[in-house]
C-alpha positions in Angstrom: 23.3 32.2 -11.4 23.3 34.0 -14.9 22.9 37.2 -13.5 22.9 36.6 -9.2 24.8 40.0 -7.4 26.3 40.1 -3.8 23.4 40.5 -1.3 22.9 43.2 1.1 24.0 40.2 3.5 27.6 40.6 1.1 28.3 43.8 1.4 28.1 44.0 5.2 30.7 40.8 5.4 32.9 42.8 3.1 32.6 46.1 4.8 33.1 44.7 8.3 36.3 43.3 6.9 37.9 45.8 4.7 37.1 49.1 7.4 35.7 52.9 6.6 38.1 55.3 5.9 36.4 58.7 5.4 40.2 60.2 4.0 42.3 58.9 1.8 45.5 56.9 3.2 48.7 56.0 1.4 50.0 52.4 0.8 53.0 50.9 0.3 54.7 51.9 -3.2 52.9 55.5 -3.2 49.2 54.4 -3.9 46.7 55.4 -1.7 43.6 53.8 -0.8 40.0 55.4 0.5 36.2 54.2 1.5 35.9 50.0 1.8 39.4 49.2 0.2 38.9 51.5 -3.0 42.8 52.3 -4.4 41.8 53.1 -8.3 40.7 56.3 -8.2 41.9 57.3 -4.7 44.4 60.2 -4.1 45.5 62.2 -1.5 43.6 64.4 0.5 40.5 62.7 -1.3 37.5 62.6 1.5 34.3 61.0 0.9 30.9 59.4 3.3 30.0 56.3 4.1 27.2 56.2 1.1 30.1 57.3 -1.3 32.3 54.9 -0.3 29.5 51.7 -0.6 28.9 53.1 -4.3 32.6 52.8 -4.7 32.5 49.2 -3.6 29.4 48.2 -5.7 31.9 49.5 -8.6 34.9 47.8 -7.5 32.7 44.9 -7.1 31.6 44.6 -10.6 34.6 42.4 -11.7 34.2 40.4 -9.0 30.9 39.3 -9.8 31.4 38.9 -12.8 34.4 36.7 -12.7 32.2 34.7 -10.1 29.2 34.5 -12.7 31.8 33.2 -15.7 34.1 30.9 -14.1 32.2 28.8 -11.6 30.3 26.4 -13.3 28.3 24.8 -10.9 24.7 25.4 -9.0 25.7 28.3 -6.0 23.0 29.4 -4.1 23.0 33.1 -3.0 25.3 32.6 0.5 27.9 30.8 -1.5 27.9 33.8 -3.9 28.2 36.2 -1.0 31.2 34.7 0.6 32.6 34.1 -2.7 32.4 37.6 -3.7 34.3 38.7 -0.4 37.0 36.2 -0.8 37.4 36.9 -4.4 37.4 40.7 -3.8 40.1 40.3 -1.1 42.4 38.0 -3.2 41.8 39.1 -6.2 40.2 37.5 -9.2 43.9 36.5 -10.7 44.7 34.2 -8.0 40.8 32.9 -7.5 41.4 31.8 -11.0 44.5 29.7 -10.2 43.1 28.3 -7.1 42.2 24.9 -6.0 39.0 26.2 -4.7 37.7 27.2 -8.1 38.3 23.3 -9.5 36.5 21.8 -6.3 33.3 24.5 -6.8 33.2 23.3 -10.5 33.8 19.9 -9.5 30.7 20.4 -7.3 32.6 19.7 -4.0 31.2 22.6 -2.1 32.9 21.0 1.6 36.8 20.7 0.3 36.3 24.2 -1.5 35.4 25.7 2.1 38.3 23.8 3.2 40.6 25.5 1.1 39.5 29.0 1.7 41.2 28.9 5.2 44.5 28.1 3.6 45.0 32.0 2.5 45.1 33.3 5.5 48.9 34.9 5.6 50.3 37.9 4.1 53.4 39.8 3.7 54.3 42.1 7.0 57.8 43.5 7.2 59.1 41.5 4.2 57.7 38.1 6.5 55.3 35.8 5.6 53.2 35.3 8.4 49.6 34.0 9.1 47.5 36.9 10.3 45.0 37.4 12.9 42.6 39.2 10.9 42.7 37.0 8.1 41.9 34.1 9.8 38.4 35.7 11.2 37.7 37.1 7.6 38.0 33.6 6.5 36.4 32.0 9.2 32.5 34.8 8.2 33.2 33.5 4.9 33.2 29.8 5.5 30.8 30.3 7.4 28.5 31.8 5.2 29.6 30.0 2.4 28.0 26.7 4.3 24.9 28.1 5.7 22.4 26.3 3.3 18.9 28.4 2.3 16.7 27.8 4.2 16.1 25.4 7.1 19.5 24.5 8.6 19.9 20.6 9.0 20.8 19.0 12.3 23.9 17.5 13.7 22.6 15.8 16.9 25.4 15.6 19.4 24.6 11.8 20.0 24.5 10.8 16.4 27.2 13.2 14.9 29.5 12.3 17.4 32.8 14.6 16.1 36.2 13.2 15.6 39.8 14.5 15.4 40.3 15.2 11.5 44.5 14.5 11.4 44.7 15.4 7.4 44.5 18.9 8.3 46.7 18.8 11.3 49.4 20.5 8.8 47.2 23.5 8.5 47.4 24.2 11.8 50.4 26.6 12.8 52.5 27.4 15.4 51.6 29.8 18.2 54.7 32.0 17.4 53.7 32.1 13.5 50.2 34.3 14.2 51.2 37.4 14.7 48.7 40.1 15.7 48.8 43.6 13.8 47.8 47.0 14.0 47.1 49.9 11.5 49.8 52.5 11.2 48.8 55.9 12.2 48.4 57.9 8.7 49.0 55.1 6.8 47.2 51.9 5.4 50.1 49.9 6.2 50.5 47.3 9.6 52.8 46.8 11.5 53.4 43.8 13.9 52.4 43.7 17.6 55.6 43.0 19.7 55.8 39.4 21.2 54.2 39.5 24.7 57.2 37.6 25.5 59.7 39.6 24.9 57.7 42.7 25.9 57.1 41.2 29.6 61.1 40.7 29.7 62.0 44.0 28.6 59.7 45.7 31.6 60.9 43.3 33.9 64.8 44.6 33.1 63.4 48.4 33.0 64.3 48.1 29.4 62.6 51.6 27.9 63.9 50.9 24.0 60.9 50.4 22.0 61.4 48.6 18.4 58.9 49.5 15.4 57.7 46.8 13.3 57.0 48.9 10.3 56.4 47.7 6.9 58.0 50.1 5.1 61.5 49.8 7.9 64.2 47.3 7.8 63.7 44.1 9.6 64.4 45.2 13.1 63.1 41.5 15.1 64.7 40.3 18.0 67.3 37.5 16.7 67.1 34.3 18.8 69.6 35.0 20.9 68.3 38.1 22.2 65.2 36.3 23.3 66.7 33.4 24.8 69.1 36.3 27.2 66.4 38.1 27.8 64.0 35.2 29.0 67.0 33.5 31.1 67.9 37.1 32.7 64.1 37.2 33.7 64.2 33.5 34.9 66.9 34.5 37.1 65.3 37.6 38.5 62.2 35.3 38.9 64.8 33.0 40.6 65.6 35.5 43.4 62.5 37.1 44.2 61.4 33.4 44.8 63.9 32.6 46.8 64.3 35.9 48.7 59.9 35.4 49.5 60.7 31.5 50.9 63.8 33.4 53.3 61.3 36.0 54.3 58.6 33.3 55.0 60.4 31.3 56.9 61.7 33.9 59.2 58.6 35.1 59.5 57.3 31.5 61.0 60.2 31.2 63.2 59.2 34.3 64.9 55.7 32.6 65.5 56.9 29.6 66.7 59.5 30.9 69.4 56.6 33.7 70.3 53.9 30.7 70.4 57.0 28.9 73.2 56.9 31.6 75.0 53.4 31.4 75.7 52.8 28.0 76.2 55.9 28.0 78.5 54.5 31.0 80.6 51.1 29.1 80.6 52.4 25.8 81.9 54.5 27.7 84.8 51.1 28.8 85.9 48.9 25.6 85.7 46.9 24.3 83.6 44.9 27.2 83.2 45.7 31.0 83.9 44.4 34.2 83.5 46.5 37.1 81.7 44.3 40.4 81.3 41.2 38.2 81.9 42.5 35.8 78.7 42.1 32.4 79.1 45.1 29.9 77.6 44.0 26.3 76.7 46.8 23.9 76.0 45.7 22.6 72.4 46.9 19.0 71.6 49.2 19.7 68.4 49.3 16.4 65.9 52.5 15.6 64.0 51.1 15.4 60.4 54.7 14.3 59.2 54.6 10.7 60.8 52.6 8.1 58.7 52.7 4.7 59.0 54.2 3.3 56.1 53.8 -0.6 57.1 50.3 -2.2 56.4 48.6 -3.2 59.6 47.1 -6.7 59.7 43.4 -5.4 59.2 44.7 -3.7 56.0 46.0 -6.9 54.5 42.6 -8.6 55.9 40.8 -6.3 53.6 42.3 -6.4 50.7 42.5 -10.1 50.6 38.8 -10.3 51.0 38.3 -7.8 48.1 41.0 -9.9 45.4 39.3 -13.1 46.7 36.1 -12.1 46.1 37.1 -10.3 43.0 38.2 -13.3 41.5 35.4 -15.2 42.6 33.0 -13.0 41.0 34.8 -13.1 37.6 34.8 -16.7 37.6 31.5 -17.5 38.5 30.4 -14.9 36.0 32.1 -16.0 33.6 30.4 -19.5 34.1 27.5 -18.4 33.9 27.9 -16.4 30.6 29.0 -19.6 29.1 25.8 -21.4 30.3 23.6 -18.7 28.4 22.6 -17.4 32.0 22.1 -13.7 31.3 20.9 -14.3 27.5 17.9 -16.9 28.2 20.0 -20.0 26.5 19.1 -22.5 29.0 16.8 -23.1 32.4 18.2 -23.3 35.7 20.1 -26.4 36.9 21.7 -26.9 40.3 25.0 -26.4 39.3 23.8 -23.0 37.7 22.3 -22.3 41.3 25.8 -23.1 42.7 27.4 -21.0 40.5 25.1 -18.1 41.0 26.0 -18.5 44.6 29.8 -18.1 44.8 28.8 -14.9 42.9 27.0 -13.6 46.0 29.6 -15.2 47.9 32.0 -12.8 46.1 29.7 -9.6 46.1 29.7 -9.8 49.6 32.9 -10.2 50.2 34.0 -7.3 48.2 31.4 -4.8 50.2 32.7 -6.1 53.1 36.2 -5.7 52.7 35.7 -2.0 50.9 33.3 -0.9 54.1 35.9 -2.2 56.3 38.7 -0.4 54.6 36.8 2.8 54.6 36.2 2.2 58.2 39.7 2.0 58.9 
């Protein structure tokens, strides 16, 4: 590892992360930024190409490998390098430095150092600390890569890997309101924060046409608590009354249909059984009242399932007796009480088919 770079296989992770920008764009305290995430020499108006901006990142890069190269201790093999370099690159070599994964790589505990890469995964939007989106994909190519061995990749068989709930990392796991999505600022380098679906949905819902900008260079202009809880119980009770105003016009609507459907039948039976209107022919349908059931068990019922207990329980028994004898595992030969055993166990069979078909009959 004396001397390894980032592969070509590097750069593309690192590119696909950090975006082209072909014109310089300012950041947040009056630096700009240009190319793959190159700020040091970047200025305004500053334009450059795509093959100017990857030499830019092979220079900004130089640190970073080098910082990989000195303080990692341990065998790496050129995929651990790669996603090294990108996660180094986007945290910087300061805080790789004072990072747990750096004492797991040296202590050569390649699995918990992967682990702990998908802890940074949150960064500062609008003065909030929140986990981001983006960050958890970037760091989900790197582990990724970070674990892909050289060479053949070695199995995990479904029916001898068999995975399990891991509950130490449970904590890691956040809430769904704490990922926020982002999106670039026009102009700018900055994000801002998408506005929770949530409260979007109840705001078109009350023709609400204010529109709030997350910006991170504005003040904190979120939606308190209490805000969101009147806007979602406004929208429950407008949710409320369409419902209820859809049952009324249901209803009416099937009352129409029923009196309309008297009408007709009454018209039909004042003519017979049978009449012709316009050369259509009625036929008296025999309506069944779905709403009576019988709640009382008739006597077949109670038949049946006495015949399936009893032969439940005859079946468990004589089982049972016959796993003691060493029946099923070849302990000991036939006697006839073995043979009278092995016959209340038919016995019981049957009578559970027979009570099951008759019930299914029924």
């Amino acid at each position: 590892m004396s001397r390894m770079k980032i592969s070509r296989n590097g750069l593309y992770l690192i590119e696909s992360f950090e975006g082209f920008r072909a014109k310089a764009v300012s950041l947040p305290g009056g630096r700009y930024t240009i190319g793959f995430g190159h700020a040091l020499t970047a200025r305004e108006g500053m334009v450059i190409n795509r093959e100017q901006a990857e030499q830019l990142l092979l220079w900004d890069l130089i640190p970073v490998e080098e910082a990989i190269r000195s303080l990692v201790h341990a065998p790496i093999n050129q995929n651990q390098f790669d996603a090294l370099g990108s996660f180094v690159f986007n945290i910087g070599i300061e805080k790789f430095k004072e990072s747990d994964i750096l004492k797991y790589l040296n202590q050569g505990q390649l699995v918990n150092a992967a682990m702990a890469m998908n802890l940074w995964r949150r960064s500062l939007i609008s003065g909030r600390s929140i986990v981001v989106d983006a960050l958890i994909r970037r760091r989900a190519h790197e582990i990724a890569m970070f674990l892909e061995p050289i060479g053949t990749r070695p199995a995990a068989p479904s029916p001898v890997v068999i995975p399990l709930v891991d509950n130490t990392i449970m904590t890691q796991i956040p809430d769904a309101e704490d990922v926020k999505e982002i999106k670039p600022i026009p102009q700018s380098a900055a994000f801002e924060i998408t506005e929770d679906k949530t409260i979007k949905t109840a705001k078109e819902t009350n023709n609400d046409v204010v529109t709030e900008s997350h910006s991170v260079e504005g003040d904190d202009l979120f939606t308190t608590d209490a805000d969101i809880e009147f806007l979602n119980a406004e929208e429950t009770e407008n949710n409320l009354k369409i419902l209820d105003d859809n049952v009324s016009v249901k209803s009416q609507t099937v009352t129409e249909s029923i009196v309309e459907k008297t009408e007709v039948k009454d018209a039909v039976i004042a003519k017979g059984p049978i009449a012709k209107t316009n050369d259509d022919i009625f036929v008296s349908h025999k309506v069944e009242d779905t709403n009576k059931t019988d709640s009382n068990l008739s006597s077949n019922d109670i038949a049946n399932y006495f015949m399936i207990g009893a032969g439940a329980i005859a079946l468990i028994a004589s089982v049972s007796e016959l796993i003691r004898f060493g029946v099923f595992t070849g302990g000991t030969e036939l006697t006839p009480n073995i043979a009278f055993i092995e016959m209340i166990a038919a016995v019981g069979l049957i009578a559970i088919t027979i009570g099951i078909l008759s019930k299914l009959k029924s």
